[in-house]
Structures are given as structure tokens and as C-alpha cells.
C-alpha positions in Angstrom: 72.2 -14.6 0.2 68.9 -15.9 1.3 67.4 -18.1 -1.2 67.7 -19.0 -4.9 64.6 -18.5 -6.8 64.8 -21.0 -9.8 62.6 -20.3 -12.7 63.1 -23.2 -15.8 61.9 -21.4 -19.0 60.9 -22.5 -22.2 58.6 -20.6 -25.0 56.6 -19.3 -22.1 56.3 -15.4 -23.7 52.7 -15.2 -23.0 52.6 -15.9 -19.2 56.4 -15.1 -18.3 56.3 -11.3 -17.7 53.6 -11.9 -14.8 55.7 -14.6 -12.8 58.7 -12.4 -13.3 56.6 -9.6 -11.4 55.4 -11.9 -8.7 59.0 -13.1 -7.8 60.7 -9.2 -7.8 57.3 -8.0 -5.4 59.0 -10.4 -2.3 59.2 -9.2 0.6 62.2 -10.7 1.6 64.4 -8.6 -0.8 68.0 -11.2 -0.2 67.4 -13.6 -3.2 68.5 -14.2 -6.8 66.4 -15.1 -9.4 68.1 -17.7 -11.8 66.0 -17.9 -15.0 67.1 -21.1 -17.0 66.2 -20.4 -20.7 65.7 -24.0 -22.2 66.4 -23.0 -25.9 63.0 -20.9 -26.0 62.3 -20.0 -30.0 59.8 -17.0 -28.9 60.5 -13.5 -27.4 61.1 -15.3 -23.6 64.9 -15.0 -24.1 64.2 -10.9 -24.2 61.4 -11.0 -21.5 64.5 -12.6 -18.9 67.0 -10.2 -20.7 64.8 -7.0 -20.1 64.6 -8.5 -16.8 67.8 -8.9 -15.7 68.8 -5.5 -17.2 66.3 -3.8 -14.8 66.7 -5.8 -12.0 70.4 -7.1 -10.7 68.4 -9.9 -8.7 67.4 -11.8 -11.5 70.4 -13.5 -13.6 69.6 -15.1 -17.0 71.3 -18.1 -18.7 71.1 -20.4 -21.4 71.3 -24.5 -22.4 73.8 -25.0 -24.7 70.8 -26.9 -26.3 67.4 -27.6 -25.5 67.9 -30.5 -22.7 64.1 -30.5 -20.9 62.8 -29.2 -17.6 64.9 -31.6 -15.3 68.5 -30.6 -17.0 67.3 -27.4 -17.2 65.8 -26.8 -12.8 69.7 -29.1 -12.9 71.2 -26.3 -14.6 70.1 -23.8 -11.7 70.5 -25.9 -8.7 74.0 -25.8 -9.9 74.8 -22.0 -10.0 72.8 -21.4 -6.9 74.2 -19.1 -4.5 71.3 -19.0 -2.1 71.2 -20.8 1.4 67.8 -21.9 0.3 66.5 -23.4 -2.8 62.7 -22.6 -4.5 61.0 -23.1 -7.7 58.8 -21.4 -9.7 57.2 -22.8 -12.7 57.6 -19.8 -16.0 53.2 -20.0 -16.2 52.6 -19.8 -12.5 52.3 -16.8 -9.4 53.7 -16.8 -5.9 52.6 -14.1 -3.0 54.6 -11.5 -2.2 55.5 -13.4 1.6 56.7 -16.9 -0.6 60.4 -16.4 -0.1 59.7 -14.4 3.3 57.8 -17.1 5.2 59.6 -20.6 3.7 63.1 -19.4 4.4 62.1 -18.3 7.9 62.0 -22.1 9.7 65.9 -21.9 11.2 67.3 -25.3 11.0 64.8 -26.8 9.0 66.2 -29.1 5.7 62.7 -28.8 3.8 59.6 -26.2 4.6 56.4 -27.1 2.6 53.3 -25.0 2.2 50.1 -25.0 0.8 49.1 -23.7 -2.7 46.0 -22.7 -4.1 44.6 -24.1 -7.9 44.4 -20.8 -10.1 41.4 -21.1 -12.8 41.9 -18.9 -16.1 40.6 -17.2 -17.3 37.7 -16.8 -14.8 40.0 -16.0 -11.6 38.4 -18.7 -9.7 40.8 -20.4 -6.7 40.8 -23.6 -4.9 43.3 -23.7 -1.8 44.3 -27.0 -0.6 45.5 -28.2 3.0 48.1 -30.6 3.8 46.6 -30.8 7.0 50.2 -30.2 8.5 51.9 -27.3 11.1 55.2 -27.9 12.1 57.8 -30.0 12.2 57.0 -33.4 10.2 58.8 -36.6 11.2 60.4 -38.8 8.5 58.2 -42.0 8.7 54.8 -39.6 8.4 56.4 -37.5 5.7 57.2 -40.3 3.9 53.8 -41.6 5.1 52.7 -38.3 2.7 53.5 -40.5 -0.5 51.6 -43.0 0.4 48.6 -40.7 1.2 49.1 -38.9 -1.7 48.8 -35.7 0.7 48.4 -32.6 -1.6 51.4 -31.3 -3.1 54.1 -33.6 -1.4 55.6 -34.6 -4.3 55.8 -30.8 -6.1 59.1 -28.7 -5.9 57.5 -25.4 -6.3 55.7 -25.1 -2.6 58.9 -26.1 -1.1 62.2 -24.6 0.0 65.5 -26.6 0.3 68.6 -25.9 2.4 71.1 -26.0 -0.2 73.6 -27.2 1.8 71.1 -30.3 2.4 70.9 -30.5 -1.1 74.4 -30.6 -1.8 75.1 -32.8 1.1 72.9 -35.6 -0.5 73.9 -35.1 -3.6 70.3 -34.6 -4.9 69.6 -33.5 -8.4 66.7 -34.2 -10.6 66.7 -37.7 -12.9 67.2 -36.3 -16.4 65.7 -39.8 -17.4 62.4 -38.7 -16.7 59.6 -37.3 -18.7 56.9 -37.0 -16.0 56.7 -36.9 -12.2 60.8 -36.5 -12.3 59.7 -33.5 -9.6 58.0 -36.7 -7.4 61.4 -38.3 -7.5 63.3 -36.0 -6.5 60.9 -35.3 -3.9 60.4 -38.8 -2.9 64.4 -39.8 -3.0 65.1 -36.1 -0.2 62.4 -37.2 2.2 64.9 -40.8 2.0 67.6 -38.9 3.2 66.1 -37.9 6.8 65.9 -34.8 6.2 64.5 -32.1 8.3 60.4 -31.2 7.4 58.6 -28.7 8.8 55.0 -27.7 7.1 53.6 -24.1 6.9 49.5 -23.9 6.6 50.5 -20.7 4.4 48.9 -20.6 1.0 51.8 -19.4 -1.2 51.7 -20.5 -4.3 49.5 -20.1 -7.6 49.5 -23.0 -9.6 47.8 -21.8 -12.7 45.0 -24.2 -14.6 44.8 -23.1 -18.1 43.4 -24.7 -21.5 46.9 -24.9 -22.7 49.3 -25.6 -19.2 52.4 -27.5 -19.6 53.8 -31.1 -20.3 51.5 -32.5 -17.3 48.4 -32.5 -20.0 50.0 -34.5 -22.5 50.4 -38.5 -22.8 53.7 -39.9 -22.5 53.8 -44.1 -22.8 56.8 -43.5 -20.1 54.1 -42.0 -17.3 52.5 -45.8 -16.6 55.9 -47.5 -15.6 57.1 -44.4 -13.9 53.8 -44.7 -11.7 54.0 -48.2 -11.1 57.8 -47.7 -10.0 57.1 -45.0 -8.0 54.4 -47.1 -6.0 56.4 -50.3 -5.7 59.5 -47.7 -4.1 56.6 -46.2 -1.7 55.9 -49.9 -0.3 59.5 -50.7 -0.2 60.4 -47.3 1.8 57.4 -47.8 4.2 57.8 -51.6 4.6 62.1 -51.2 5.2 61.3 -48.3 8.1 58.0 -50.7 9.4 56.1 -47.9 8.8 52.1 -48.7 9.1 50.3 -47.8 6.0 46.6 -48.3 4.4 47.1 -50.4 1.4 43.4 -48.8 -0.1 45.0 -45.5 0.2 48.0 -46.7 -1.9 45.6 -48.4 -4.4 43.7 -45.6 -4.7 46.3 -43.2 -5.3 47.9 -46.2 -8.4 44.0 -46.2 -10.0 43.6 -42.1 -9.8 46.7 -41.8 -11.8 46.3 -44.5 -14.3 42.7 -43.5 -15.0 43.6 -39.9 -15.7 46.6 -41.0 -18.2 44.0 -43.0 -19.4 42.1 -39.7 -20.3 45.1 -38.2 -21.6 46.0 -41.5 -23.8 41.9 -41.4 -25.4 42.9 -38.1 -26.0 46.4 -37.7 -27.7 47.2 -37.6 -31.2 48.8 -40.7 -30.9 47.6 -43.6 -34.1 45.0 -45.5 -33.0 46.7 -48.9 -33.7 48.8 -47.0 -30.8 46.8 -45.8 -28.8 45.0 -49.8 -28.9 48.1 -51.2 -28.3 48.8 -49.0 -24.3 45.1 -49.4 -23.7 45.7 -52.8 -23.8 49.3 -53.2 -22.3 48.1 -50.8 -19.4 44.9 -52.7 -18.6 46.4 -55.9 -18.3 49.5 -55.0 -16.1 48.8 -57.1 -13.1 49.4 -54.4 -10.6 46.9 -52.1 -11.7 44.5 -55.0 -12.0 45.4 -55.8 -8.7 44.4 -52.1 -7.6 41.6 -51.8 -9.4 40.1 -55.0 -8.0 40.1 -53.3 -4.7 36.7 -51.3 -4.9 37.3 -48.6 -2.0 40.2 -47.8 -3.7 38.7 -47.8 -7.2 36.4 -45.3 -6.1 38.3 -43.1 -3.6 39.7 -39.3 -5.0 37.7 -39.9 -8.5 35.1 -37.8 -10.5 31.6 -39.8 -11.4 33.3 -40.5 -14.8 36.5 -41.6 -13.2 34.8 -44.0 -11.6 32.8 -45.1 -13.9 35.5 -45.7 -16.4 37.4 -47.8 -13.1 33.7 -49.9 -12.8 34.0 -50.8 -16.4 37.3 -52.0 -16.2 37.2 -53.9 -13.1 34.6 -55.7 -14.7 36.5 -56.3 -18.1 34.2 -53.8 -20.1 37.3 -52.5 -21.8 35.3 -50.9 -25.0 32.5 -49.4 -22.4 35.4 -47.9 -20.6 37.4 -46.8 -23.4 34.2 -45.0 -24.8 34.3 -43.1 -21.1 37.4 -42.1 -21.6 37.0 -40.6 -25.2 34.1 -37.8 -24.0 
């Protein structure tokens, strides 16, 4: 069997009928369809059911309990039978040549593509461009992190060799509530793997008023950020891999100030919400970005760097007020 098409699921009845259509319209016919049902308490377990009782490419299983969308991609990485592995999020769309053109690199560990932002309702689209065709060596796709080149660290506009997979013993960290798809990401392209990038745009990734976890403040996001750039300096400096420390920066401060956003924003207490403003403000290697200017200002909106003005300078009430329109 060609690939494994790994769709996690959970209380996505309103958007999960149109992926499922998507995925059976490949062209490259060879594939299974493993739809991971995370516990869902609206109609999505009968959406995958109908599914799989038209279609014997799709297969349909269930947690024992509801264990999150790491456990639950786990859950399907483990039953794959495909030689390649590919993910779908349950709210997004893929072309009809997705499975065709990523599982058609022979030899190749990982194949990345571009993707395109998907605006609802309006339709709009915004393609991106990782700027790569071809293979990819290991220092400059690590290199990607650092850069914060455009979709690098997602799993859905990727395909994995299973048997590279396996061979690593790479699974996603349960631990994690956010950016576990950059770790596992960031912990393959450790492994020396094989990279080759296709300028195909394959991939729909849907912007909606309500889309997924991503929009929503978690007090575990900041430390997982600030781990995740310490590991990127650690991985470059170990392989003496030459990097731009603004770049770096600037990726730390674009992050920060958007879960900034997201914290203004949450239902959170406000005795809470006081209480990460200030723990995230004073952590000294934000600071320590932030007081870089060209990175302060590099990837963010007027607002986003207005808000990173205000705090360089230590107008924390001016900046939280930025952050609360």
C-alpha cells in the first residue's frame, strides 16, 4: 500500500464531510484513510462510519477515551499499513494530486510542499513558498527552524517513510499541548533524515472564526517556545551550523507577541491573566529578544510591533492595552 492518510478527529461534524471528500478524490487510488475518532460527542463518529461503509479505503477507530490530538495522530501512526505516512487535519482540504505527488520522490525519508491559507467564508487564498526544490540537506533543513521557513514545523504538508518513522522510533510527545507537531518535526529532521521539497501547493489549511486549539491560550505554549528555541541553538551550534541570531529572535518575539494576543484575550481571571503578563514579560530570554530591535520588528503586523515597542521600553500597561483591541 502506498501511503496512510491519517485524519485525528474530534467534534468536527460541521467541516468533516468535505475533508473526507477531498482525501477519497486522490488520484493516487493505493492509500488507506485511518480516521482516529478522539471521543467526538457530535454526529462525527457516523460521518467516519457512513464513510467507511461506502468506501473500503477509509477505516474508522476509536480512543478508548478522549486522550488529545498527539495520542490520538499516535493512535494512527501505529496501525498504519502505508509505506508513507500523511496528515490531514478533520477542518482542512487537500488537492486531488496530495498523495500522488508527495509519495512520488523514491528514496526520500521526508517530502515537504507548500500550502496555501484558505479564508472562510469569503474563499480568499494565500499560497506560501518555502523557497525550496529538491533535495534539502540536514544542516539547511534544520537551518528551516531557525528561519522559521513556512510550514517546516507542520505535519500535514509532509509525507514520511514509515519505515523512517519506525526506524527512529518517532512518535508524537503526548506531553504537549501546543506546537507538539514542531517537535516531532524538529526531533525527525535530528535524525538525518532524507528531505526533499516540492514547490507544489497541496494543501488547504482552513482560517475560520472558530479553527482549532491553535486560537486558544495555553500557559504551557511560553515555556514550550522558549524550549524549542534554546534546542534550535543547541542543534545548529553542535553541527557548527552558521545561523542569524535576528532571525532566531525574531522568530522567539512573533510567537510570544501573538500568545500575548491570545492571553488579552482568553477567558482566563484577570488576577491570571496579570499574573503570565507579568511572568512572560520578565523571562530574560524574551527580554533578551526583544531588546534586539530588527528582530522586534521583523514578520510583525503594525500592532505587533507596536505592542513589541511598548515592551522593549517597559510600557507594559500601553502594551497590554494593544493587545486587548
Amino acid at each position: 500500500m502506498k501511503a496512510s492518510i491519517i485524519v485525528p478527529v474530534y467534534n468536527a461534524s460541521a467541516t468533516l464531510s468535505k475533508t473526507l471528500d477531498s482525501i477519497a478524490a486522490q488520484t493516487e487510488t493505493d492509500f488507506e484513510a485511518i480516521l482516529v475518532d478522539d471521543c467526538s460527542s457530535d454526529s462525527s463518529p457516523e460521518i467516519c462510519k457512513a464513510r467507511t461503509d461506502a468506501d473500503p479505503r477509509f477505516r474508522y477507530i476509536r480512543n478508548p477515551r478522549n486522550a488529545g490530538p498527539a495520542a490520538t495522530r499516535n493512535a494512527g501512526i501505529l496501525c498504519a499499513r502505508g509505506e508513507y505516512l500523511l496528515f490531514v487535519d478533520s477542518d482542512d482540504l487537500v488537492d486531488p494530486v496530495f498523495v500522488e505527488r508527495l509519495t512520488s520522490v523514491p528514496g526520500a525519508d521526508i517530502v515537504w510542499c507548500n500550502f496555501r491559507y484558505l479564508y472562510l467564508p469569503g474563499g480568499a487564498t494565500t499560497p506560501t513558498d518555502h523557497s525550496f526544490s529538491g533535495p534539502i540537506s540536514e544542516k539547511d533543513f534544520i537551518a528551516c527552524y531557525a528561519a522559521n521557513t513556512c510550514g517546516c514545523g507542520s505535519m500535514w504538508n509532509k509525507a514520511y517513510s514509515r519505515e523512517f518513522i519506525a526506524r527512529n522510533g518517532l512518535l508524537i510527545d503526548c506531553a504537549r499541548v501546543y506546537g507538539e507537531d514542531w517537535d516531532f518535526n524538529f526531533r525527525a529532521a535530528l535524525c538525518s533524515p532524507q528531505v526533499t521539497a516540492i514547490s507544489d501547493v497541496l494543501y488547504s489549511y482552513v482560517q475560520a472564526p472558530a479553527k482549532s486549539v491553535s486560537r486558544r491560550y495555553h500557559p504551557e505554549d511560553f515555556d514550550a517556545y522558549c524550549s524549542s528555541h534554546r534546542r534550535i541553538i543547541e542543534a545548529l551550534d553542535a553541527r557548527s551550523i552558521a545561523y542569524p541570531e535576528d532571525a532566531l529572535d525574531a522568530r522567539l518575539v512573533y510567537n510570544v507577541v501573538s500568545l500575548l494576543h491570545k492571553l488579552a484575550h482568553s477567558p482566563l481571571p484577570p488576577d491570571r491573566k496579570k499574573d503570565e503578563y507579568r511572568r512572560i514579560r520578565q523571562n530574560s530570554l524574551f527580554r533578551n529578544a526583544l531588546a534586539r530591535k530588527s528582530a522586534a520588528n521583523a514578520g510583525l503586523t503594525p500592532r505587533q510591533r507596536l505592542t513589541a515597542a511598548l515592551l522593549r521600553l517597559g510600557m507594559h500597561n500601553a502594551a497590554w492595552m494593544t493587545l486587548k483591541i
